[in-house]
N, C-alpha and C positions, 0 to 999 in steps of 0.2 A: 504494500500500500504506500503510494506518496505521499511525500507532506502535505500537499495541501490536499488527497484527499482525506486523510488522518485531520486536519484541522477543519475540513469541511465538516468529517464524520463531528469533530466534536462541537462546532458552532451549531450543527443540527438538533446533536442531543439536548443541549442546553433550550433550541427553541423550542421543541417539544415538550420538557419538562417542563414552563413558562405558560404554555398554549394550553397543557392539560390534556382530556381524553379527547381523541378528534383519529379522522381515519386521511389517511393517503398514503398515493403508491410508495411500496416499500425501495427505499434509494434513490425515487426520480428527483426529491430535491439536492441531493449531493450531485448527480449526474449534468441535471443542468446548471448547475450553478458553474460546472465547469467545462459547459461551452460560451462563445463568444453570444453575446445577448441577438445581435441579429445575424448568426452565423458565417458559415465562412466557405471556400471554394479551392478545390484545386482544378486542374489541368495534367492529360496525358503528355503534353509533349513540353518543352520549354526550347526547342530550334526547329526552325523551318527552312524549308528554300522558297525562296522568292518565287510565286508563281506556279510552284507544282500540286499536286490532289493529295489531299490527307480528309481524314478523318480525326476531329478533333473533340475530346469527350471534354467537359465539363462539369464537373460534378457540386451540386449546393448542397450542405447540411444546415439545415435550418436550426436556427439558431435557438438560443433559450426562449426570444420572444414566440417562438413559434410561427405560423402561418397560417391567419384567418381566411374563412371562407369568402370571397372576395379580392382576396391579397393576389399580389404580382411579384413577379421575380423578374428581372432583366439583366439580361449581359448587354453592355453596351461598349463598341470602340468608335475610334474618333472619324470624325467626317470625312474626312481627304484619303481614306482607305478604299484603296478600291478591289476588296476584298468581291471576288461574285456574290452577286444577290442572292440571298437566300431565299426558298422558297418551300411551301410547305403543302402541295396538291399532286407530286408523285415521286412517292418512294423511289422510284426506279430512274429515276432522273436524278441529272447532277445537281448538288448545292442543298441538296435535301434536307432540311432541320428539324428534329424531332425534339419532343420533349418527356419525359414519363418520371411517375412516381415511383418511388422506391420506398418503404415505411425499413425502419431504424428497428431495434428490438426494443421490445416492453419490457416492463418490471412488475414485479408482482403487483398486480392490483390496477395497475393502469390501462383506460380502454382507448383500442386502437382507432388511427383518424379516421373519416368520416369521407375524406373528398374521394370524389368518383371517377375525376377524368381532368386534365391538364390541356387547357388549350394555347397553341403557341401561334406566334406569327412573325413578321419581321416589320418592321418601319423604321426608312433612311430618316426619318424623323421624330425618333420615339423617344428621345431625352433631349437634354442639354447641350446646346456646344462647349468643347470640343467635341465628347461624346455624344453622337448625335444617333448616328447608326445603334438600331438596337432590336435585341431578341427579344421577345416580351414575353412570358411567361405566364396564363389566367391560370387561376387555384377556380375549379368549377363545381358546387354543389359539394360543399364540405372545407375543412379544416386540417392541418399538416401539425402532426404532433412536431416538437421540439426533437432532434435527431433524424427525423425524414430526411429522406436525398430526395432533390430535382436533379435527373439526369437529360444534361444537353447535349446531343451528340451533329455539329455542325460536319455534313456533309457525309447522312447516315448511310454507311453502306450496305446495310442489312435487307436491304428490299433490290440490289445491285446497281446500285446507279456507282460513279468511278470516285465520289467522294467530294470535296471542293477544291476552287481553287482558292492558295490563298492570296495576299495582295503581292502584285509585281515589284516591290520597291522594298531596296532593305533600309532598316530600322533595329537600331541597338537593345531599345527596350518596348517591344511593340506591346499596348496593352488591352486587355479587357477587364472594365471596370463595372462591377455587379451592383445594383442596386435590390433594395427588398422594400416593400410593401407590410408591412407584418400586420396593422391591423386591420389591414383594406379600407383605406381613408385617403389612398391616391396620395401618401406624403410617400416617401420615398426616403432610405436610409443607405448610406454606402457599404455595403459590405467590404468590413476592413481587408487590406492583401488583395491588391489587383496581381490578373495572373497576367507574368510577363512573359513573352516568346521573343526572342532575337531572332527577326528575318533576315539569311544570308542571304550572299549570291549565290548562283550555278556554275556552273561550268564555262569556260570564255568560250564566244561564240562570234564575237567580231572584234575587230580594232577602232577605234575611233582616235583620231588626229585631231589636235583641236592646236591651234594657234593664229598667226597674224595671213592676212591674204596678201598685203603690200608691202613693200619697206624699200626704202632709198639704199643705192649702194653704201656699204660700209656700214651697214646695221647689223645690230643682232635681233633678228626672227625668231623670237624663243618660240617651242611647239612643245605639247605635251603629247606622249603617246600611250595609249590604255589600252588593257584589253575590260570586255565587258560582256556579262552574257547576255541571254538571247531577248530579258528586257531592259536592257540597255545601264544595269548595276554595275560599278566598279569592282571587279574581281578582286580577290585577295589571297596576297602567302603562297604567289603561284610559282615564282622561280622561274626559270627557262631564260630562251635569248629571244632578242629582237633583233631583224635585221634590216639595216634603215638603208634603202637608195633615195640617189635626188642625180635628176636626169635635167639636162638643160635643156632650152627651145630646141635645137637640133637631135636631140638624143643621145647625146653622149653622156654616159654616166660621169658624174662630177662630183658623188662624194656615195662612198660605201663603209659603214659602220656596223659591227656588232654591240648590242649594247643586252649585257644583262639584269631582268628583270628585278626587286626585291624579293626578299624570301620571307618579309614579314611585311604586312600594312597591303594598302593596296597595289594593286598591277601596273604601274604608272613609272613612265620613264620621260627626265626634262630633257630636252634635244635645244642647245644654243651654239651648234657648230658648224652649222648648214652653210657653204660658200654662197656668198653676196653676187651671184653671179648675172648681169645684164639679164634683162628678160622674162621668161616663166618658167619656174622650178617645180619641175613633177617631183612631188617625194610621195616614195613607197615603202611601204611597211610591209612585211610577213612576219613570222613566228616561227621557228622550227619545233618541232614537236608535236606540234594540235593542227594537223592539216584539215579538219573539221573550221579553223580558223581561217577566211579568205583573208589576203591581202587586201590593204586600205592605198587610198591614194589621197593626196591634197597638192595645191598647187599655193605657190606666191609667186608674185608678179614683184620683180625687182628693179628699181630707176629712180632717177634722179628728180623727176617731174610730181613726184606726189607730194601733195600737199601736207604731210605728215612725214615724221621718222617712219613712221610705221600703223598700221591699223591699229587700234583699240578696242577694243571689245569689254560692253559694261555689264552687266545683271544687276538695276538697280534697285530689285524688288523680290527679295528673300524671303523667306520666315522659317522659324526654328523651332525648336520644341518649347520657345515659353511662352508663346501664343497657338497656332494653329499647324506647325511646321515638324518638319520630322530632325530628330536629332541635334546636338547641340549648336549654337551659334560657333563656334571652334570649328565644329566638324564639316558645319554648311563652309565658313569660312574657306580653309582646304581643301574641300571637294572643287571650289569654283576656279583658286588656286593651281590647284593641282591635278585636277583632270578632266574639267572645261577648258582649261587656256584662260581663263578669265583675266585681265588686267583692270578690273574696277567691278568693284561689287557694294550693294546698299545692302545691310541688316537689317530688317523692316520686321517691325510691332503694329497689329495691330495694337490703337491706341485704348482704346476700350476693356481691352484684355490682359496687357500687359503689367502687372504689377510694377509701384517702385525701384523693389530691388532685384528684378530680373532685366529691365531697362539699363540700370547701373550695370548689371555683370556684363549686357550685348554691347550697351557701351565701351566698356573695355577690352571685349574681346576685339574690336575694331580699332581701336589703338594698338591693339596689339597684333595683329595683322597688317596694319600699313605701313605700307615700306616704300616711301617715294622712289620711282624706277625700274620698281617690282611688280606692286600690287596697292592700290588706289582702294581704302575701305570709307564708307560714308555710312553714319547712321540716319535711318527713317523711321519717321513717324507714318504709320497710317492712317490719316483720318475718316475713320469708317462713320461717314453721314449717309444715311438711306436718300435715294434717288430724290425724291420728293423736297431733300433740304442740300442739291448739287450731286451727291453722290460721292465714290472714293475718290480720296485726294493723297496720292504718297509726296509728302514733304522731306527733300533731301536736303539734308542740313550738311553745306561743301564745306564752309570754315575748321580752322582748329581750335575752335571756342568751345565750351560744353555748351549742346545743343538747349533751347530753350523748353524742353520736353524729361515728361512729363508736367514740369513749373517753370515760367521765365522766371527773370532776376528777382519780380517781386512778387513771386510768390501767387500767382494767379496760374491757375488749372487751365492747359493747352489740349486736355483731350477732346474727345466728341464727346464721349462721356463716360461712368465707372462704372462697370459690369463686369465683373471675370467670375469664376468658382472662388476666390480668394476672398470675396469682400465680406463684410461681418454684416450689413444689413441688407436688407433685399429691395430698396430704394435704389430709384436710376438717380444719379448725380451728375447732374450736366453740366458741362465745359463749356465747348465751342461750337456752338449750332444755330443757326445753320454754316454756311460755308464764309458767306461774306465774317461771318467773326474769325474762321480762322485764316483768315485774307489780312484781317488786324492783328493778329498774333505775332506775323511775319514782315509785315509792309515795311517797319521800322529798318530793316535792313535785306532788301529783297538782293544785294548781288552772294548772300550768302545761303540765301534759300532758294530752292526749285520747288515748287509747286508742280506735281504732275500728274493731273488725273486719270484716271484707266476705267476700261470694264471693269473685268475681276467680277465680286458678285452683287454688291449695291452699284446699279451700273452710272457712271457718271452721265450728266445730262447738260448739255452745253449751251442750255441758257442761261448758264451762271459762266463768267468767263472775266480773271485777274489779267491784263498784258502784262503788266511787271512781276508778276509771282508764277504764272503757270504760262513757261516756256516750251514746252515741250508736252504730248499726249501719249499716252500707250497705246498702241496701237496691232499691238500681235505679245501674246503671254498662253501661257498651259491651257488658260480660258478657251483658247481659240483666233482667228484673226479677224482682224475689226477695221476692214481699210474702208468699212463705210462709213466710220467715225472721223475718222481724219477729215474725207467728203463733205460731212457736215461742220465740223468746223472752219475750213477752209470757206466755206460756201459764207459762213456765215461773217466774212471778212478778218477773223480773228488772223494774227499772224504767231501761229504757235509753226514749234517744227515735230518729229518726228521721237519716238521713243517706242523699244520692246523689250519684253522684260521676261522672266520666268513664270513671276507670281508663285514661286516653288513654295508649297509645298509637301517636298517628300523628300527632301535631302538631296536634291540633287542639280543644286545651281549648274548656271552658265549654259543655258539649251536643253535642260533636260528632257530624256528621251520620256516620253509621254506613256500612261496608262493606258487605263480605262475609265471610264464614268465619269468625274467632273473633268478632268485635267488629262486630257485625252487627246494635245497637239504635245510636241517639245515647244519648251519654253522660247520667248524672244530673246533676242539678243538686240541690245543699241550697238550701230558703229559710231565712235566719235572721230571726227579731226579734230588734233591736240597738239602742239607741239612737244610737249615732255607732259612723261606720266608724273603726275602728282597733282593732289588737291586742289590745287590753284589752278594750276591749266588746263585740267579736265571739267572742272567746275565752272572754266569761266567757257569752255566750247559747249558746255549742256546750255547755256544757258543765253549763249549765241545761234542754238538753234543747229551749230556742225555736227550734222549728224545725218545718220541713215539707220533705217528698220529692218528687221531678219526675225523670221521664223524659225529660227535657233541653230542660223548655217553660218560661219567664217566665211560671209559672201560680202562685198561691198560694190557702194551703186558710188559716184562722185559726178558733184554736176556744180561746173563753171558757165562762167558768162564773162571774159573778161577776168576782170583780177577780182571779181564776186564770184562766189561760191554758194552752196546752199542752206538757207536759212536766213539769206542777209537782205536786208530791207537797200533799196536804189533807187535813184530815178534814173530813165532811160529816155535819149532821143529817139525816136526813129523804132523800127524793128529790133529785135533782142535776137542775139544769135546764141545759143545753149549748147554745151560741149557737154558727152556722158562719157565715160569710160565703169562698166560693167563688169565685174569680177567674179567669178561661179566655181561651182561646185559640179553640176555633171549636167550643164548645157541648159542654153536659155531659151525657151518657149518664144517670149514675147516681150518688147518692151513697150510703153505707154506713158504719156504725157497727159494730166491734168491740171482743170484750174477751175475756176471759182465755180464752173456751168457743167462740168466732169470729164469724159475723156473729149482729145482734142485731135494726140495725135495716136497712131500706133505703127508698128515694125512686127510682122508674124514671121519667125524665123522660119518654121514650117511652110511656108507659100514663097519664100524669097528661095531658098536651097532649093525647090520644086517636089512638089506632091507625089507621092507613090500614089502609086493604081492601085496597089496589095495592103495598104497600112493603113488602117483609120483608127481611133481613138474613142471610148465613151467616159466623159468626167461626168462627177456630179458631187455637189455639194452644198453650201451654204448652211444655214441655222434655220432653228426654225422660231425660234423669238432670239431678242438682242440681250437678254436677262439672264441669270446666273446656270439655269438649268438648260441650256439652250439645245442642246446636241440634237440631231436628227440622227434616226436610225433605220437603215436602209435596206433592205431585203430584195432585191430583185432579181433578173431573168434578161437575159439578151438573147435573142432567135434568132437565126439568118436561114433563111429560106434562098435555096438557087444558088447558094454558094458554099465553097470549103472552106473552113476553117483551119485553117495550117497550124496555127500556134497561138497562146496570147499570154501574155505579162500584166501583173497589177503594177500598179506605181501609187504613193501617197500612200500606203495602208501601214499605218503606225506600229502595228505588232499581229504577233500571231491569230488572235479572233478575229481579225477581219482579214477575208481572204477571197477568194473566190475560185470555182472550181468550173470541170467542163461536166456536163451532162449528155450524152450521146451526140450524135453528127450534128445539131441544130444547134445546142445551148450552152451557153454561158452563167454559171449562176454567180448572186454574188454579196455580201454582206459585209456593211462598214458605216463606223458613225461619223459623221461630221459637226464640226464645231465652227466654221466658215471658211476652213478649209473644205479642198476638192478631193478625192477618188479616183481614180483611172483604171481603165482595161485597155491595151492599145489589143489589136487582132490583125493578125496578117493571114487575106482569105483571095482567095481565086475568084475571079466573077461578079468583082466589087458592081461594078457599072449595071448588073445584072439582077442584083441580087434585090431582097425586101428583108429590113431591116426591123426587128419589134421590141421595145423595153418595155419593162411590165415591173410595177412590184409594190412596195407598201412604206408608209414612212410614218417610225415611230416614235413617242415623245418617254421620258423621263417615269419612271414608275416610279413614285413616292411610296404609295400604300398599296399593297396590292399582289397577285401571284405575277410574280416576272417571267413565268413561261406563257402571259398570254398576252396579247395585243393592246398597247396602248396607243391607238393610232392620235396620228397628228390631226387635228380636227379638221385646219385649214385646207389639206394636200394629203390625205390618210391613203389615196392610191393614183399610181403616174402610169398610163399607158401611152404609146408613143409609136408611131407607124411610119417609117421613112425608106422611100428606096434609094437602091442604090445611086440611081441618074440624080436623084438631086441634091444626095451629098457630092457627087462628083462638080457639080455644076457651081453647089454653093460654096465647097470647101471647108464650111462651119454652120452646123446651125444648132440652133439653142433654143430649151424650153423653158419657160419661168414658172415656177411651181409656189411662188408667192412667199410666205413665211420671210424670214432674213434672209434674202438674197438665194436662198432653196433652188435648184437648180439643174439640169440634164444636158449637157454638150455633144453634137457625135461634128466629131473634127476629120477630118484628112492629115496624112503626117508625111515625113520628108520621110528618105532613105539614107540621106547623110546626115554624117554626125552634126550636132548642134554644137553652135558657139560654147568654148567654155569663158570666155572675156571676150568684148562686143565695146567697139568706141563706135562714136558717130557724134550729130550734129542734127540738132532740130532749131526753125527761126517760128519764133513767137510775135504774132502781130501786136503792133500798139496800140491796143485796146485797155482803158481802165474798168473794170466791175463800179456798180453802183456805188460802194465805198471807198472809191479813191485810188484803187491801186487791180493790178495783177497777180494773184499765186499763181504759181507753179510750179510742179512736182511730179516726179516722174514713181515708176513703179513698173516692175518688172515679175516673171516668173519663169520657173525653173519645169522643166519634164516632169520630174517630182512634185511637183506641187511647193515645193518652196518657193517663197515670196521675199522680195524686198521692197521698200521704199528708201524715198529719199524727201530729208524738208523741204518744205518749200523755198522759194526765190519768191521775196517780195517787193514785185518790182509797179513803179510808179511811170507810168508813160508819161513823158512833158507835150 
């Protein structure tokens, strides 16, 4: 017997002598007195791989308080998990969650509980942020003695379905946080001891190169090279060689290096010895050992004409585990460091959620990270205002001052307002609301604030608009891409430039390779023109507007006029003549000139090289609202009647689930969601001119509540059918279907035979025409085969 049940045993006897003749079960008071009052939970497993099918038990013993008839139990983990949907209408299917009773043993004299049956479900919205995703547990038609188990078995195999998947993205200490219901009064208790599982990687399954796309001779081009697996996680502890070529515009190899991997920490090797050589440097990477692993390719363009030492590349829109984000601010840190390529990174709070002394700790980790020359860190505030009062506004504070957040100097509250799990009363305490106060928080010295509004999920709305505090918009992040925002800004005469960010998170700055479910593109990337890395001169180009947008590629767009560049406000005599020079990754689609009225001009690389007979292309994409849930989800079918199908390739499809496959001599099938990105199938078939063409299929919205194996159709656009022969794609070259929703979309294109541009200069003339408010934007914007996009700010130029 233990002591404390020895000093149970004897605090009991003494109650009973006290209390006198009276009956209960024999030992259930010592028994409970030495469980946790509202119980407690383990877990079969404590590691995972990122991404693969387990079966995961959960176990609750109900605590001393016991479990009324009415009570709840829930496991909940946090929102930005994009663990698969659970669902609960067929055992024999994946993701299956069950729940069931288990009674505890009795004691003499004690009668057994009463409840008859456990009802379970899942809701993306069943608790609190962070923890928002949650399993819910009903106790139905009875009462859970003290010592019951609720057994949760997430992704039950038992009826044979393959188990679940769990979320693609690693995490040091990934959690599920249980709540209970004990009296069934809808209050909710935490069950102390969340269970923790550390999601690793898998296996390396490609390389990714991440570094600068430009640099003047006699630079140093630093480049990171990584391997990572098949969702796009930093490998670890893997050892081996790397073997690095770099080939000049002619083809001569001009630098061959072995370089071995670590054997602790991640798979990441820094590359600063690449020769400065005139022109474009193909570097190529392999691996010896993991021929499972293809070779990676990256190019830089090297001369004396660029406007910069060298490209930049920012993510200034982070977040870590002490608001919404995965893992610690250090670790986000170093990930963007050291296996992005990142040269400038923001640490971004939400403000509302962020405690005091975790702001001070991201504080300092950002101090302690920037390294003028190296690596550019700036702390952000988020100011999360709901749409209705501006929407998100991330505030990058460039100075070496301590930021005036979460209190300025005197002591006056800079947030939106105080909400976290941390706060001691349950009153909202307001800050700064709507947006024009937090316009006054900063105005006092706006060359060392950026104000910079974004989607993300309170979506900013641009009829609130600072010129001297919000330089710059987001305009492509994990959200998805947003160049119809920009559109309306522009339109609306503001002179903001260009900005893309992560929005991460899940731990993995700097372009992070994308999920599933909310955060379902790779993250944006900002380019800047800077002359030297550091605070100062990075902060003074954000805020000049030098800058260009990317959907999380080491691609850059540059566009002159003269000794003005993009972003910069002029006046102009006469016509404007505009100089681009285009920087890529694996060939350009298309480049495009807008301004205040939208597009003005365009360049189809595909109709300039000459159209194949055999190659046509089906995109599709867009959103289907502009608001946090937005993704459209796609299920279709392509037919070609009267013609063969020789072969087809997806392009743009972010990871494994969305794929698409053949179906006998006719069909194409095909599944993928879009966030305002596009989709591709290209097809190379005999008998183009000939043939009849059919798309078909369904488009689905967001299941909040609900069984996710069945149809949540899009209301708007819930099914696209679409009939085209081949004569009149030959005739048209392009044609397109609008399916309404945000920009929702179907393309059947014609395509070239030769390779596309990987870099594209040229020269567009802009007429001298001023917009209603006094001046001209203009801004270009291009795309890749892939579906990767860029922009560039605008030129604000003033006709005289």
């Amino acid at each position: 017997m233990s002591d404390k049940t020895s000093s149970l045993s004897v605090q009991y006897q003494a109650l009973r002598e006290r209390l006198g003749p009276h009956y209960a079960p024999q030992g259930l008071y010592e028994r409970n007195k030495q469980l946790p009052f509202v119980g407690r939970v383990n877990c079969n497993v404590s590691q995972l791989e990122t991404g693969s099918w387990n079966e995961i038990v959960i176990d609750y013993e109900v605590g001393a308080a016991g479990l009324a008839d009415g009570g709840w139990f829930k496991t909940t983990f946090k929102f930005y998990s994009d663990w698969a949907l659970f669902q609960t209408s067929d055992p024999s299917a994946a993701n299956y969650v069950s729940a069931e009773y288990q009674a505890g043993p009795l004691v003499a004299g004690q009668s057994p509980a009463t409840v008859q049956s456990l009802a379970v479900r899942f809701d993306q919205k069943g608790h609190e942020r962070p923890f928002q995703k949650a399993i819910i547990v009903d106790v139905v038609d009875g009462y859970l003695n003290a010592g019951d188990h609720i057994i949760i078995r997430l992704g039950d195999r038992r009826g044979g379905g393959p188990g679940t998947r769990v979320q693609t993205f690693t995490e040091d200490r990934f959690r599920f946080r249980c709540y209970v219901d004990p009296l069934g009064t809808s209050r909710f208790a935490a069950v102390p001891g969340d269970i923790v599982i550390d999601m690793v990687a898998g296996d390396p399954a490609r390389i990714l190169i991440a570094g600068s796309r430009f640099s003047k001779t006699g630079e140093v081009a630093p480049f990171r090279v990584s391997l990572q697996d098949r969702w796009g996680n930093a490998c670890t502890a893997q050892g081996g060689d790397l073997l690095l070529k770099a080939f000049d515009a002619k083809g001569h190899q001009v630098y061959s290096r072995t370089h071995a991997f670590p054997s602790e920490g991640w798979a990441s090797i820094g590359i600063d010895d690449l020769p400065s050589v005139r022109g474009t440097l193909t570097i190529v990477a392999e691996t010896s050992g993991l021929p499972a692993v293809k070779p990676a390719t990256a190019y830089l363009d090297i001369d004396d004409d660029y406007p910069a030492p060298r490209s930049f590349y920012a993510d200034l829109h982070v977040h870590a585990s002490d608001t919404v984000g995965t893992n610690s601010p250090a670790s986000n840190a170093a990930y963007a460091r050291d296996i992005g390529g990142m040269d400038v990174l923001g640490y971004t709070a939400n403000d509302f959620q962020i405690t005091d002394e975790n702001w001070q700790l991201g504080v300092s980790t950002v101090e302690e990270f920037n390294e003028p020359g190296r690596f550019v860190c700036y702390p952000v505030q988020e100011w999360c205002g709901s749409s209705t009062a501006g929407g998100d506004h991330n505030v990058v504070f460039l100075g070496d001052d301590k930021p005036g957040f979460p209190y300025n100097a005197r002591g006056e509250h800079n947030r939106t307002f105080l909400w976290n799990e941390d706060m001691k009363g349950s009153a909202v305490e307001t800050g700064r609301w709507p947006v024009e106060e937090l316009w006054d928080a900063y105005l006092h010295d706006p060359q060392h604030h950026l104000i910079m509004p974004h989607v993300g999920g309170r979506r900013y709305i641009p009829d609130w608009h600072h010129p001297e505090l919000e330089r710059l918009v987001e305009i492509a992040s994990a959200w998805g891409h947003f160049g119809w925002l920009y559109q309306d800004v522009i339109s609306r005469g503001y002179r903001i430039g260009v900005a893309a960010s992560g929005d991460e998170h899940r731990g993995r700055p700097g372009g992070g390779p994308p999920g599933t479910q909310v955060f379902g593109v790779h993250g944006g990337l900002t380019g800047i023109i800077a002359d030297t890395l550091d605070r100062k001169s990075i902060g003074r180009a954000l805020r000049n507007r030098h800058t260009w947008a990317t959907t999380g590629e080491h691609t850059a767009l540059l566009v002159t006029a003269g000794q003005h560049r993009q972003g910069d406000e002029f006046t102009q005599q006469g016509p404007l003549e505009i100089d681009y020079k285009l920087l890529g990754t694996t060939g350009w689609d298309e480049i495009a000139a807008y301004d205040h009225t939208g597009l003005i001009w365009k360049r189809n690389l595909h109709q300039e090289l000459g159209y194949s007979d055999r190659l046509i292309r089906l995109r599709w994409g867009g959103a289907r609202v502009p608001d946090r849930y937005r993704w459209a989800s796609w299920r279709g079918r392509i037919t070609i009647t009267n013609g063969i199908i020789n072969r087809f390739q997806s392009h743009g499809f972010e990871h494994g689930e969305e794929t698409c496959w053949r179906e006998g001599a006719t069909d194409i099938g095909f599944r993928s969601d879009t966030y305002g990105d596009a989709d591709s199938i290209e097809i190379d078939l005999n008998n183009l001119r000939n043939c009849k063409i059919r798309i078909e299929g369904t488009i689905d919205s967001y299941v909040k509540v609900g069984d996710p194996l069945k149809r949540n159709p899009f209301v708007h656009a819930p099914e696209f059918v679409w009939e085209i022969s081949g004569e009149e794609l030959m005739a048209g070259g392009a044609l397109r279907q609008e399916l309404g929703g945000t920009e929702l979309f179907l393309a059947l294109e014609r395509l070239t035979e030769k390779a596309l541009p990987i870099s594209l200069t040229g020269s567009l003339t802009i007429d001298p025409k001023n917009a209603e408010f006094g001046h001209r934007p203009v801004y270009l914007h291009a795309r890749q085969r892939d579906d990767a996009k860029i922009w560039s700010s605008a030129m604000f130029v003033t006709f005289g």
